[in-house]
C-alpha positions, 0 to 999 in steps of 0.5 A: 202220669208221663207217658214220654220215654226218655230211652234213645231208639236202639239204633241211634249212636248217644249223642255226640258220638258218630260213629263213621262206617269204617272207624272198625280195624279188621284183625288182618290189618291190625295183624299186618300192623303189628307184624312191622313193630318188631318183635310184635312179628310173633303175635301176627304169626302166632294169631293169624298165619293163615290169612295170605295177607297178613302171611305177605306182611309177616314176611316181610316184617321178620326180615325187617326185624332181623335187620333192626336186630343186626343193627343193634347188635352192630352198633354194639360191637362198632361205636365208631360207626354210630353215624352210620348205623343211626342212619340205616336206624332211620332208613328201618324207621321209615321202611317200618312206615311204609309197610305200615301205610300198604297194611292200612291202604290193603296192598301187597306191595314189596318193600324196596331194596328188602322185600325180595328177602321175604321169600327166604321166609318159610311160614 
């Protein structure tokens, strides 16, 4: 009779798989992630509004939204100016990045040039 067992301990990870300690995304980060995808801006403030963090980051996430929807509506209504906009489109992009980057690293940093319009914001 084989006495053995064959079942991992509860407490190892299977193998081939390492689990590192800070691979688990909070819900304030992902909330603060998604309040810079553009409309995605409802669903960090529908979920999470209360939390002071992710309340900074919706902020300024609708005043980065509202930009990209002007844009949009701009190059619309003014194609001879696609250069331009396509370039402003690109400034959107990276100011998306940023914002991004402070979510994941934990700051509260202002945006440049539009971070001082999220006061404008009533939440």
């Amino acid at each position: 009779m084989d006495t053995q067992n064959n079942t991992p301990p509860a407490n190892t990870a299977p193998s081939g798989h390492n689990p590192s300690p800070n691979a688990k995304v909070d819900d304030k980060t992902l909330m603060g992630i998604f309040s810079y995808l553009g409309p995605l801006v409802i669903v960090s403030y529908l979920v999470a509004k209360e939390n002071p963090f992710v309340r900074f980051h919706i902020r300024q996430g609708a005043v980065l939204f509202v930009i990209e929807v002007a844009l949009w509506i701009l190059g619309m209504i003014l194609p001879p100016l696609w250069m331009i906009i396509k370039l402003l489109n690109i400034a959107a992009l990276i100011y998306v990045i940023l914002g991004v980057v402070n979510v994941v690293r934990g700051l509260e940093k202002k945006l440049p040039l539009i971070g001082d319009y999220s006061r404008f914001i009533p939440l």
